[in-house]
N, CA, C and O atoms as a Tripos MOL2 file, in Angstrom:
@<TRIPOS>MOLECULE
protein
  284   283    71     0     0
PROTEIN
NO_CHARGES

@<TRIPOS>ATOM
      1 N          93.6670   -7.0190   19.9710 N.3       1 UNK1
      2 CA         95.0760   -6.7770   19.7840 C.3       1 UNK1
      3 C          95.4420   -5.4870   20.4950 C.2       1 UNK1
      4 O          94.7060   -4.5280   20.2630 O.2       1 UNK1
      5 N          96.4090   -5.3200   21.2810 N.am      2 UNK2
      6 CA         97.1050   -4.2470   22.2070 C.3       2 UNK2
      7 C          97.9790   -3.5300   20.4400 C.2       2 UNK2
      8 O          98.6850   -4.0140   19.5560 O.2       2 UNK2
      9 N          97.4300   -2.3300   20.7080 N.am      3 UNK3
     10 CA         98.0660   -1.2760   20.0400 C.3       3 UNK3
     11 C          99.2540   -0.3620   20.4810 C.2       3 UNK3
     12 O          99.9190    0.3830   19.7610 O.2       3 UNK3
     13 N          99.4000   -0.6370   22.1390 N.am      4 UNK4
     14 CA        100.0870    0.2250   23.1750 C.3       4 UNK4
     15 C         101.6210    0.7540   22.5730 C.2       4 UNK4
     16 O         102.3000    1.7730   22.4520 O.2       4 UNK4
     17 N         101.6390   -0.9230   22.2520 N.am      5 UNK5
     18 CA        103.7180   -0.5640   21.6150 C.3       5 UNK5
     19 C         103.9470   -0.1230   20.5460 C.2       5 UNK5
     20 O         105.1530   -0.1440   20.2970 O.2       5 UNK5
     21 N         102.8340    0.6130   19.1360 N.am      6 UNK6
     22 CA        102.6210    0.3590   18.4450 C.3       6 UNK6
     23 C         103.2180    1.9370   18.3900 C.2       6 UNK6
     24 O         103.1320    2.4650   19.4990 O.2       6 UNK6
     25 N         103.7180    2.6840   17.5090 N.am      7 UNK7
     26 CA        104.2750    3.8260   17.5680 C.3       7 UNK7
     27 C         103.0660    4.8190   17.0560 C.2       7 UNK7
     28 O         102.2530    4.4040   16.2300 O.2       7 UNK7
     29 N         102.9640    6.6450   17.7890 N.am      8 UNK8
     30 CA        101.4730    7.0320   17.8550 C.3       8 UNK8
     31 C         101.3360    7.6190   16.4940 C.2       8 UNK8
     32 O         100.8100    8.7280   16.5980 O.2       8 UNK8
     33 N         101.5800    7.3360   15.3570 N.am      9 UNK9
     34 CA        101.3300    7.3770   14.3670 C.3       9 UNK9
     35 C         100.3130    6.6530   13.7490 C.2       9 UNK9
     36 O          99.3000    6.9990   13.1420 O.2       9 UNK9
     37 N         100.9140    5.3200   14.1010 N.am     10 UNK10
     38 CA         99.9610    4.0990   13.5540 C.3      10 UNK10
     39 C          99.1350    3.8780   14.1940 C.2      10 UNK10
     40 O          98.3100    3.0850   13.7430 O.2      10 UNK10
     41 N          98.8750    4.5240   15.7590 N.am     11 UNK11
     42 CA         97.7290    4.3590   16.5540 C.3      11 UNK11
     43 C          96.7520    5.4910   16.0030 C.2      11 UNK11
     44 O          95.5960    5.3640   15.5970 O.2      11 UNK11
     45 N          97.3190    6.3110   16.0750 N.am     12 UNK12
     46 CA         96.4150    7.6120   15.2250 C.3      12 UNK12
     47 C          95.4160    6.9880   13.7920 C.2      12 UNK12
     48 O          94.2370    7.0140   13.4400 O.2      12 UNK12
     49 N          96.5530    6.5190   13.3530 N.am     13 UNK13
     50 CA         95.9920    6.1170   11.8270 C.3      13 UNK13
     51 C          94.9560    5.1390   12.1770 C.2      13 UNK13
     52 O          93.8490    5.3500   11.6810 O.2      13 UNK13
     53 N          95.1130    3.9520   13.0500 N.am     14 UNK14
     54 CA         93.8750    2.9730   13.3440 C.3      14 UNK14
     55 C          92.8030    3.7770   14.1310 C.2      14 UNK14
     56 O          91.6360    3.3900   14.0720 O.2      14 UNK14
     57 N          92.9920    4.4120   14.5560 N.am     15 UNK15
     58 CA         92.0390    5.1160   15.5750 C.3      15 UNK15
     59 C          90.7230    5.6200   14.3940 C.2      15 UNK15
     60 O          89.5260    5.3350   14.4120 O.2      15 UNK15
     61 N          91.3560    6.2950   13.6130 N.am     16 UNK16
     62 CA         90.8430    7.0810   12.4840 C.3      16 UNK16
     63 C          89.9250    6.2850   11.8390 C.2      16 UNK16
     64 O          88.7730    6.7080   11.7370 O.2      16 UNK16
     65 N          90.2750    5.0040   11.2970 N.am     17 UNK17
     66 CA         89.4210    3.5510   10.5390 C.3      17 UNK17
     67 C          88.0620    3.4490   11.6040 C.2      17 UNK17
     68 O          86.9480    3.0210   11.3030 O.2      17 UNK17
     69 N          88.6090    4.0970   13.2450 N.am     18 UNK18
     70 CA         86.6020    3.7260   13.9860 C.3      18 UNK18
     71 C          85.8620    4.5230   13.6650 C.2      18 UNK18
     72 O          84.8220    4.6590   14.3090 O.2      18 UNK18
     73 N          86.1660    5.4080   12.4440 N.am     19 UNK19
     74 CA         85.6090    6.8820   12.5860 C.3      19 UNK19
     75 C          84.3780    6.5750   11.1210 C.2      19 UNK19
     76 O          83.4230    7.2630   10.7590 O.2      19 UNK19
     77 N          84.9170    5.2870   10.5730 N.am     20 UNK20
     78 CA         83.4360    4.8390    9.6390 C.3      20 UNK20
     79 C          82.4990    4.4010    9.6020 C.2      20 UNK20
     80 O          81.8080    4.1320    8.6190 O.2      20 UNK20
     81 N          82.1980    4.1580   11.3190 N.am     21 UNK21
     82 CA         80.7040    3.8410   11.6910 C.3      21 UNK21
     83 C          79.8390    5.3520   11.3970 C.2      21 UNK21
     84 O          78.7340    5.4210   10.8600 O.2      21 UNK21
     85 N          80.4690    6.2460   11.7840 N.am     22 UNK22
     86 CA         79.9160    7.7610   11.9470 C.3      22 UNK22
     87 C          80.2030    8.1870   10.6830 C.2      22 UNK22
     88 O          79.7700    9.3380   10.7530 O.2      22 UNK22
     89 N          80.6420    8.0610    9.5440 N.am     23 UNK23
     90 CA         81.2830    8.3870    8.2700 C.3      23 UNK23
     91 C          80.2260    8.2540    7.1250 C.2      23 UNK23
     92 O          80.1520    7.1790    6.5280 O.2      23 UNK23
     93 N          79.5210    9.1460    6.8370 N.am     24 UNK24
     94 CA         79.0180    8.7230    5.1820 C.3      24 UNK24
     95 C          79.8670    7.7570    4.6690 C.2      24 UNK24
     96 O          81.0590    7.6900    4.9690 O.2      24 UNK24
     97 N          79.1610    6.8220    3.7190 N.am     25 UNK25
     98 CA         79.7400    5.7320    3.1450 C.3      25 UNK25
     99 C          80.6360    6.6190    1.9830 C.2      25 UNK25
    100 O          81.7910    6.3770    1.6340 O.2      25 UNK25
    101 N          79.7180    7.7560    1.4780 N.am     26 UNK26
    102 CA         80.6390    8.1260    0.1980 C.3      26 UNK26
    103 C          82.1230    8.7020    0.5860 C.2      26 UNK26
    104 O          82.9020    9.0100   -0.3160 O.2      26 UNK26
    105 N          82.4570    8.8270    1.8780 N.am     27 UNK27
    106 CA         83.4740    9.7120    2.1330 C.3      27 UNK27
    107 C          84.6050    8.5570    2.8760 C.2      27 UNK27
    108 O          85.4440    8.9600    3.6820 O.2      27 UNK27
    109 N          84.4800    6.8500    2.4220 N.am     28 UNK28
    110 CA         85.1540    5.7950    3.1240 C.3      28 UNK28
    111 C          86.2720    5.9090    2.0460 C.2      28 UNK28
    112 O          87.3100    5.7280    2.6820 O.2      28 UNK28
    113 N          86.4620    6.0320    1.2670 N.am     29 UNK29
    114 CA         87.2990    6.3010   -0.1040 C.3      29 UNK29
    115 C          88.5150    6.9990    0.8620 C.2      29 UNK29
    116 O          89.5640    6.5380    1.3120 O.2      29 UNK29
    117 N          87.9150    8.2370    0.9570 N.am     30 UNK30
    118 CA         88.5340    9.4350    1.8040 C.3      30 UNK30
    119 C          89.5200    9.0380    2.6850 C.2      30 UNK30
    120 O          90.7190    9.2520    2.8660 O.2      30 UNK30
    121 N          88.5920    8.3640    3.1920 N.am     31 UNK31
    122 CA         89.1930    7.8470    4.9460 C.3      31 UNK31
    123 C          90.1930    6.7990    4.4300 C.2      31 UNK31
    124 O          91.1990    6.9860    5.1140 O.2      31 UNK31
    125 N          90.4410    5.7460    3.5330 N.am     32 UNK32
    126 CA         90.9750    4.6780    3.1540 C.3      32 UNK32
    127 C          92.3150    5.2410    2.8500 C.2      32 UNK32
    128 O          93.3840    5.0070    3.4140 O.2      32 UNK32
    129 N          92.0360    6.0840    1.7770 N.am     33 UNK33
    130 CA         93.1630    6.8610    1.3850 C.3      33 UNK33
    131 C          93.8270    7.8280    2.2900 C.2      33 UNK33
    132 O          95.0580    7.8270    2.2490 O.2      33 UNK33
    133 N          93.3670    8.4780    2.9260 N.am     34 UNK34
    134 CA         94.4990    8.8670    4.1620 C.3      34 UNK34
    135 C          95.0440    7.8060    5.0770 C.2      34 UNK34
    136 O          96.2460    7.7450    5.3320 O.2      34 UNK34
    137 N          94.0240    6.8440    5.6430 N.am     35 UNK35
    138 CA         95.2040    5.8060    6.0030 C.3      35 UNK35
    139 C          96.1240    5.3470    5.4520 C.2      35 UNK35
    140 O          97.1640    5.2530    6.1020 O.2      35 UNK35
    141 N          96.1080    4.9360    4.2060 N.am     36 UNK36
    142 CA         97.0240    4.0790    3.3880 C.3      36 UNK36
    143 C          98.3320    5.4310    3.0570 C.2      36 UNK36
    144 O          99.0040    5.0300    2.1060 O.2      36 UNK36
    145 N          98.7520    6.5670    3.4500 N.am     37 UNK37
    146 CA         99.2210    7.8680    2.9270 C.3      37 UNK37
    147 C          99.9660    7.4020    4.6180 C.2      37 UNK37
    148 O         101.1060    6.9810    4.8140 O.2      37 UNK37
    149 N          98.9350    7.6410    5.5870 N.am     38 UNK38
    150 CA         99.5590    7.8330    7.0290 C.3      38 UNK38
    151 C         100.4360    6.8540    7.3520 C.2      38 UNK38
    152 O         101.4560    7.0500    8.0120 O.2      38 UNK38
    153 N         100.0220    5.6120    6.8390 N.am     39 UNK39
    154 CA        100.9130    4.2650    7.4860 C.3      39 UNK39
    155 C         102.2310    4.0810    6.8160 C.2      39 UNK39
    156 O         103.2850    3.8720    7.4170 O.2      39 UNK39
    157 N         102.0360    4.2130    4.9880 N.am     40 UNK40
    158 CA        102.9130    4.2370    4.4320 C.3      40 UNK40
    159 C         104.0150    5.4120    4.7700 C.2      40 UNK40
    160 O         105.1810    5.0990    4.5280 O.2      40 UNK40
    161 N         103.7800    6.7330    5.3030 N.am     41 UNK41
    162 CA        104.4070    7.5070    5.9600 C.3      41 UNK41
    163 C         105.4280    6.9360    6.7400 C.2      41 UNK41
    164 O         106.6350    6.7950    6.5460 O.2      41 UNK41
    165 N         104.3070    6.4930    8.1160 N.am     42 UNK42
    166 CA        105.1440    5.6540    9.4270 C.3      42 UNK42
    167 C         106.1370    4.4210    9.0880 C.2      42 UNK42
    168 O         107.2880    4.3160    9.5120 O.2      42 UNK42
    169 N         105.4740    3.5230    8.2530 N.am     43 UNK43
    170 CA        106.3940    2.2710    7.9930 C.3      43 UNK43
    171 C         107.8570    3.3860    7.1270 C.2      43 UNK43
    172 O         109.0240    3.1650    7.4500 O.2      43 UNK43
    173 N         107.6420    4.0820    6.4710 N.am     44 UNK44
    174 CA        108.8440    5.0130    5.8150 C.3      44 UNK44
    175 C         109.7960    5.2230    6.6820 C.2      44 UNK44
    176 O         111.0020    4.9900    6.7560 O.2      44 UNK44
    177 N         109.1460    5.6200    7.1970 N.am     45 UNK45
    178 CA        110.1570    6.1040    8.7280 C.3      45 UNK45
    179 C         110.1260    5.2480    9.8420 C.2      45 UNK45
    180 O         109.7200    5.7870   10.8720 O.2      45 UNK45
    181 N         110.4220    4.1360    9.9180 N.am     46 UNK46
    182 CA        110.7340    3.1750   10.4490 C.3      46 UNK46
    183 C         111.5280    2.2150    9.6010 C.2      46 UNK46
    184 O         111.9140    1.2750   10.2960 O.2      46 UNK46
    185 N         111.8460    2.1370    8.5430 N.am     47 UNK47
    186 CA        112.4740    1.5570    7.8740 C.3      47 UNK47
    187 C         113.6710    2.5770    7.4660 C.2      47 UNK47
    188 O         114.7020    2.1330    6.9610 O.2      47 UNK47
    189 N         113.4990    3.8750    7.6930 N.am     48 UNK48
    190 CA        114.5700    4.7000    7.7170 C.3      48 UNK48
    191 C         114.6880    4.9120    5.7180 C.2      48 UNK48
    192 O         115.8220    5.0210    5.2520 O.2      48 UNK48
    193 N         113.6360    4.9420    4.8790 N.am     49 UNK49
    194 CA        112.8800    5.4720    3.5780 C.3      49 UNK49
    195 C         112.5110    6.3520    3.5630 C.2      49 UNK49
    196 O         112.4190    6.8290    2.4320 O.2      49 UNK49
    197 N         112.1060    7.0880    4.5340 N.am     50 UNK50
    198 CA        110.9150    8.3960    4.7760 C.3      50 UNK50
    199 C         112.3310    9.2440    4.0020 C.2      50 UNK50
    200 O         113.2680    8.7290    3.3920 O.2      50 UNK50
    201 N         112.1250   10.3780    4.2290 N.am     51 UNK51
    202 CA        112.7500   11.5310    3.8460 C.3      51 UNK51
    203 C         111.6060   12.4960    3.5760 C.2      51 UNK51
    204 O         112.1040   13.3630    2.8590 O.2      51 UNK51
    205 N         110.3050   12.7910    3.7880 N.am     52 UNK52
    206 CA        109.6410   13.8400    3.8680 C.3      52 UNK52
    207 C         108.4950   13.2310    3.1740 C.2      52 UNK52
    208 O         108.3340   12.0110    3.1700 O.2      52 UNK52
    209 N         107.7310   14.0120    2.6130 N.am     53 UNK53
    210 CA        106.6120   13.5030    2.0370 C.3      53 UNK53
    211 C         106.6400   12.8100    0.7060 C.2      53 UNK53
    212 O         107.2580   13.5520   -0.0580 O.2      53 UNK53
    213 N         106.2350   11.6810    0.0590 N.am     54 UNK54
    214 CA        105.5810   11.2830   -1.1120 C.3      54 UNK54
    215 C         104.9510   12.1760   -2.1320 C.2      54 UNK54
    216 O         103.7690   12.5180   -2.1710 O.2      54 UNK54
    217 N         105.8260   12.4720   -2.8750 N.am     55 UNK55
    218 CA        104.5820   13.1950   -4.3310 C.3      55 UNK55
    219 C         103.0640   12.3410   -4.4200 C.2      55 UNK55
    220 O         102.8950   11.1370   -4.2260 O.2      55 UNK55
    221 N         102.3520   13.0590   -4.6690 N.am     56 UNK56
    222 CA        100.9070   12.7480   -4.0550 C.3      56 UNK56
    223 C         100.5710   11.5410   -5.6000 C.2      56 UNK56
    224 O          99.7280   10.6500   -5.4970 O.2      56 UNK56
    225 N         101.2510   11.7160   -6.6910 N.am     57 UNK57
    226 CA        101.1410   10.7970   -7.8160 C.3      57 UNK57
    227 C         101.6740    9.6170   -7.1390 C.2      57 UNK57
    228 O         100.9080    8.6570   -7.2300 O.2      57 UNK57
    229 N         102.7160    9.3980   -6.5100 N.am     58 UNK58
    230 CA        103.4500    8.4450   -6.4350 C.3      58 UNK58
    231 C         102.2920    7.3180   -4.9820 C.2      58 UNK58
    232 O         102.2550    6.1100   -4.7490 O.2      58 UNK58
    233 N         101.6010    8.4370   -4.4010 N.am     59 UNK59
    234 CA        100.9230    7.7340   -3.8630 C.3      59 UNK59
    235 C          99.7030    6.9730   -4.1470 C.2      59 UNK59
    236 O          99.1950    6.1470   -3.3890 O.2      59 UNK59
    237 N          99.2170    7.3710   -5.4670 N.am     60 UNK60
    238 CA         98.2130    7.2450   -5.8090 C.3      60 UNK60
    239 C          98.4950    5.8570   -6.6550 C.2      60 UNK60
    240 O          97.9100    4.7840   -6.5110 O.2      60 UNK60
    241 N          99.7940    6.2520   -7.7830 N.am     61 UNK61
    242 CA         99.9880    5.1010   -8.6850 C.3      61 UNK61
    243 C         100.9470    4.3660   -7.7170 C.2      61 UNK61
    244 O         101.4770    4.9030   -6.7440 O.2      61 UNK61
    245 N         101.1310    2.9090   -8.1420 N.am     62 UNK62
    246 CA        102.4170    2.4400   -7.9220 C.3      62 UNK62
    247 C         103.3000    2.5380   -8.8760 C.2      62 UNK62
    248 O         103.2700    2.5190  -10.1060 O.2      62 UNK62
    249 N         103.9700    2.6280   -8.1900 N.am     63 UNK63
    250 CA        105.6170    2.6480   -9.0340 C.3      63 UNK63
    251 C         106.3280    1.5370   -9.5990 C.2      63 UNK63
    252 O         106.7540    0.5680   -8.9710 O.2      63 UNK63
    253 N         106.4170    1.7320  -10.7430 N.am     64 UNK64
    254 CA        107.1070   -0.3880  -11.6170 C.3      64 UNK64
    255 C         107.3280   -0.2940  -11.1810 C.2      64 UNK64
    256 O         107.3540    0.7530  -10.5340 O.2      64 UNK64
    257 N         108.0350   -1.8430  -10.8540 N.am     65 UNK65
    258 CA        109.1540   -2.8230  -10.0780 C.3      65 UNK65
    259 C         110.0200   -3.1490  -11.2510 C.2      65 UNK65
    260 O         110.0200   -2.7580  -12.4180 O.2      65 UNK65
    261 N         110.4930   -3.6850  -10.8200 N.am     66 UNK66
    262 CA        112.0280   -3.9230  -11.8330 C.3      66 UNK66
    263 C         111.6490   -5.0040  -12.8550 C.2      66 UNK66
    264 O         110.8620   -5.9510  -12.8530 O.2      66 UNK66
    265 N         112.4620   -4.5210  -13.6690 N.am     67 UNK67
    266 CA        111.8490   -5.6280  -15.1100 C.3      67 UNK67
    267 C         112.6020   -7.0680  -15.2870 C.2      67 UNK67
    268 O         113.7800   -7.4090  -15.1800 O.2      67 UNK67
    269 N         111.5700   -7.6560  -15.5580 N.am     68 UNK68
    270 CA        111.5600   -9.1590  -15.1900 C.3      68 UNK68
    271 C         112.4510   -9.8830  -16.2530 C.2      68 UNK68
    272 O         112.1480   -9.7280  -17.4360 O.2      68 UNK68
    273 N         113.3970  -10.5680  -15.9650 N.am     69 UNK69
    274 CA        114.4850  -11.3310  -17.0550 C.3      69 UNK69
    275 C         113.8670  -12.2600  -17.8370 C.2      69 UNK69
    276 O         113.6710  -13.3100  -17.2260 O.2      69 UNK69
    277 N         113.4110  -12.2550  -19.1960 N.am     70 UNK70
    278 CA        113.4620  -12.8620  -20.3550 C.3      70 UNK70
    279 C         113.9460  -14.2600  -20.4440 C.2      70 UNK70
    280 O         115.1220  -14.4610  -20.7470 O.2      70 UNK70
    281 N         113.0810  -15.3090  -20.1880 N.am     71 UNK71
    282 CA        113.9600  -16.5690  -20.3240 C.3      71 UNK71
    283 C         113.5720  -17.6100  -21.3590 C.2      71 UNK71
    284 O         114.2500  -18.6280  -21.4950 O.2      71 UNK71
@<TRIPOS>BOND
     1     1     2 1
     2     2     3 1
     3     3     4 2
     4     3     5 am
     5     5     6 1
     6     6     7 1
     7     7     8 2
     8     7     9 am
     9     9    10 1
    10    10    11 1
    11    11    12 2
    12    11    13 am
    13    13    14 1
    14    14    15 1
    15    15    16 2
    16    15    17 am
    17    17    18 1
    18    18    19 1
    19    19    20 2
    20    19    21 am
    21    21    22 1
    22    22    23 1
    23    23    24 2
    24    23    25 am
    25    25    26 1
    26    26    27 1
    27    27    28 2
    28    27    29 am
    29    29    30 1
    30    30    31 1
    31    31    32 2
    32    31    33 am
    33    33    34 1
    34    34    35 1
    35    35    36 2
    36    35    37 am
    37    37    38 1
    38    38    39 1
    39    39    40 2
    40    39    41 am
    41    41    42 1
    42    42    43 1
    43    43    44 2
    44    43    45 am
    45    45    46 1
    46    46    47 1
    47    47    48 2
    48    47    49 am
    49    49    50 1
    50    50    51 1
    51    51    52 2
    52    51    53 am
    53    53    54 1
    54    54    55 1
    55    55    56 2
    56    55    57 am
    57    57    58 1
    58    58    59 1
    59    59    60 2
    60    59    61 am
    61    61    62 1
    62    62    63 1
    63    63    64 2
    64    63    65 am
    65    65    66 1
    66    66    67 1
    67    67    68 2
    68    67    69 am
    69    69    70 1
    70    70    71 1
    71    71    72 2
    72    71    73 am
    73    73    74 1
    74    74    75 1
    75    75    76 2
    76    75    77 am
    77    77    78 1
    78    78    79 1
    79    79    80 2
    80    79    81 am
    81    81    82 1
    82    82    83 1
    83    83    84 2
    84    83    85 am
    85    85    86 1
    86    86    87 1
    87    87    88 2
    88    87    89 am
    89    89    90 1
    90    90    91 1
    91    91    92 2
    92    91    93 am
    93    93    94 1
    94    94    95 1
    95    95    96 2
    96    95    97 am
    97    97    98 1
    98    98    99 1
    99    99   100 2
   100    99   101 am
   101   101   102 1
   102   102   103 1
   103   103   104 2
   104   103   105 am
   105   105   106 1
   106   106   107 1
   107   107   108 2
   108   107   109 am
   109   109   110 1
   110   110   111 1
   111   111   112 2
   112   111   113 am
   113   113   114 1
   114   114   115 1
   115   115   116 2
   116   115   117 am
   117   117   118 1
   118   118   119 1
   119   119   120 2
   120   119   121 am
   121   121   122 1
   122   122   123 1
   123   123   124 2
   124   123   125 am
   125   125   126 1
   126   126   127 1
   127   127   128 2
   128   127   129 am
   129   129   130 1
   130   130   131 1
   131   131   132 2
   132   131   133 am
   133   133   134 1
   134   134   135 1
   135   135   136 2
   136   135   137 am
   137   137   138 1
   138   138   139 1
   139   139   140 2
   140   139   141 am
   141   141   142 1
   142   142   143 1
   143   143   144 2
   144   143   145 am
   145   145   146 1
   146   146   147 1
   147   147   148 2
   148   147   149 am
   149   149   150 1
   150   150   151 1
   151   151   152 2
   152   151   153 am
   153   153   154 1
   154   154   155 1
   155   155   156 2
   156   155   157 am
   157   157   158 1
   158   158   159 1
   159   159   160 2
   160   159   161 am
   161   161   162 1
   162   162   163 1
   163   163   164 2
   164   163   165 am
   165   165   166 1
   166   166   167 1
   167   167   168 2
   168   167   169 am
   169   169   170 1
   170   170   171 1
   171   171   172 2
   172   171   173 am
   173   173   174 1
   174   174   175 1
   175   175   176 2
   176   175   177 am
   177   177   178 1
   178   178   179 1
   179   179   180 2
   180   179   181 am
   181   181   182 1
   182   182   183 1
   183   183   184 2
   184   183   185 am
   185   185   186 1
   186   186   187 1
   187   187   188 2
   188   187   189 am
   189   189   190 1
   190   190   191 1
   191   191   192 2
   192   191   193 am
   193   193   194 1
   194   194   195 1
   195   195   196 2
   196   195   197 am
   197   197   198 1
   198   198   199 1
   199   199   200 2
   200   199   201 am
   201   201   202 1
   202   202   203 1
   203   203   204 2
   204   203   205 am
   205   205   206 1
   206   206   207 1
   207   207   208 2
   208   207   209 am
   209   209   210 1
   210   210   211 1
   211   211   212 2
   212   211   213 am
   213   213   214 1
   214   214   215 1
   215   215   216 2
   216   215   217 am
   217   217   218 1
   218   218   219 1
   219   219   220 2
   220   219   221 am
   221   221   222 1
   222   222   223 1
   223   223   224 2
   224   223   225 am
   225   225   226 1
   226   226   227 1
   227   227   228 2
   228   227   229 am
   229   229   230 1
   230   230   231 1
   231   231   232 2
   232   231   233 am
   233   233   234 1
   234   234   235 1
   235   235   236 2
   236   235   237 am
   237   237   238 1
   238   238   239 1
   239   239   240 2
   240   239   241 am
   241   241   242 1
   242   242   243 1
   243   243   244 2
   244   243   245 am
   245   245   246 1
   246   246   247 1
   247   247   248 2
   248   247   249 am
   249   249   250 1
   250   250   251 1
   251   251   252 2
   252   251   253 am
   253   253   254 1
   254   254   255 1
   255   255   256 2
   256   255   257 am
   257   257   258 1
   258   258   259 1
   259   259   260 2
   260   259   261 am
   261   261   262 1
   262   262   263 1
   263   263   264 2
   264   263   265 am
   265   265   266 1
   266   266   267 1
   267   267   268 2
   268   267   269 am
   269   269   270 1
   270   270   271 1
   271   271   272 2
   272   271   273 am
   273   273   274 1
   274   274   275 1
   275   275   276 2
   276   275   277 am
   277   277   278 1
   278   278   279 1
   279   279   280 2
   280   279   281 am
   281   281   282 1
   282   282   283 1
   283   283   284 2
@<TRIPOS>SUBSTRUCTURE
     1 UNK1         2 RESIDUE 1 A UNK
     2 UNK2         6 RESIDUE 1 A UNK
     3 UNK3        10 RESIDUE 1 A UNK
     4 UNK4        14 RESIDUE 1 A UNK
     5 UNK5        18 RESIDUE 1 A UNK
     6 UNK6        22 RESIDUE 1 A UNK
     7 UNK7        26 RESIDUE 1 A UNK
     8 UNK8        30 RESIDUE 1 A UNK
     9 UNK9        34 RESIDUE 1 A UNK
    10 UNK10       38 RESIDUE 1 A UNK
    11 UNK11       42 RESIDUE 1 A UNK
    12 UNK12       46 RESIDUE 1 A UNK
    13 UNK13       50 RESIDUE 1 A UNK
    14 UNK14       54 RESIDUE 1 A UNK
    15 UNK15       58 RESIDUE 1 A UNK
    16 UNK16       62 RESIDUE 1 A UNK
    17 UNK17       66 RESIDUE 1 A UNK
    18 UNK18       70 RESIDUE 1 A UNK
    19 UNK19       74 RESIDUE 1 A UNK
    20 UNK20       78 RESIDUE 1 A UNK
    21 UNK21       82 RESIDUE 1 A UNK
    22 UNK22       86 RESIDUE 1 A UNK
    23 UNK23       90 RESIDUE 1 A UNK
    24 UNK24       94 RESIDUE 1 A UNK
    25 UNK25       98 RESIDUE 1 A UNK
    26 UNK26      102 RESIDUE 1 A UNK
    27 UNK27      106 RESIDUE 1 A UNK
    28 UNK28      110 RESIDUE 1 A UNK
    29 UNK29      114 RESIDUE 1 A UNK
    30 UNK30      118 RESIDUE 1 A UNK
    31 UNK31      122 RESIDUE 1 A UNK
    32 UNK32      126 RESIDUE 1 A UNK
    33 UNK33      130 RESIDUE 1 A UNK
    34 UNK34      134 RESIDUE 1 A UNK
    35 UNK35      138 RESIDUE 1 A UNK
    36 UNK36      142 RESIDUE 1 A UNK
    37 UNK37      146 RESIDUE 1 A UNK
    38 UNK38      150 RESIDUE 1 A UNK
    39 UNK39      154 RESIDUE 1 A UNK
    40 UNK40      158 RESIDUE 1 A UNK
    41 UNK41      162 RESIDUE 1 A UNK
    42 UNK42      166 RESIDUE 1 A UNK
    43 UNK43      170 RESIDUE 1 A UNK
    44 UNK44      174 RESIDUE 1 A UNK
    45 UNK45      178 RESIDUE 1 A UNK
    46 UNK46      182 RESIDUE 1 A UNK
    47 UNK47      186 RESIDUE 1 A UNK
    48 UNK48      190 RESIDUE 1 A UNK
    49 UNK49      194 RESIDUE 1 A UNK
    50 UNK50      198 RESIDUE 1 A UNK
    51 UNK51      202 RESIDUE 1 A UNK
    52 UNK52      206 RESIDUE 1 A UNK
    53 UNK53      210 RESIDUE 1 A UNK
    54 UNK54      214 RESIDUE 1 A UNK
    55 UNK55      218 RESIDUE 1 A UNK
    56 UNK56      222 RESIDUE 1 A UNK
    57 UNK57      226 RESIDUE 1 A UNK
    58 UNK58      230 RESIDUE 1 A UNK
    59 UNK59      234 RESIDUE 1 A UNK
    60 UNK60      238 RESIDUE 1 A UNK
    61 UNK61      242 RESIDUE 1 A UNK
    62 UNK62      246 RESIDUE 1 A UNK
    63 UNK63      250 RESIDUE 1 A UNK
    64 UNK64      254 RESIDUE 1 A UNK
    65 UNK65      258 RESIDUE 1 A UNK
    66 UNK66      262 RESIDUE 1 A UNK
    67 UNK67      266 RESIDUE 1 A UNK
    68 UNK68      270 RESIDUE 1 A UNK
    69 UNK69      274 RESIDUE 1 A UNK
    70 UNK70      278 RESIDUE 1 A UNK
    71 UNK71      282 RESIDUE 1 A UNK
């Protein structure tokens, strides 16, 4: 897959995922979780959501979704 058009955020961020051949296994956690921080960043700001950084809870937990109607 061509990454070229891909904005250099999200190339950064995939670039980073080749970096777990060379990576202690205990430190893939690490690496998982900054991707999933970096992309969710980029897609933010491409969807025009971003506004600066994520409270680091909010990244960690998800956030409910809306409560489901009673039928």
């Amino acid at each position: 897959m061509s990454t070229e058009n891909l904005p250099a955020e999200i190339r950064d961020a995939l670039a980073r995922l080749e970096t777990l051949d060379v990576v202690a296994t205990s430190e893939h956690v690490e690496v998982f979780e900054e991707m999933n921080r970096r992309l969710a960043d980029a897609l933010a700001d491409l969807d025009g959501s971003g506004g600066g950084a994520v409270a680091e809870a909010d990244r960690v937990r998800p956030r409910p979704g809306p409560a489901r109607p009673v039928r």
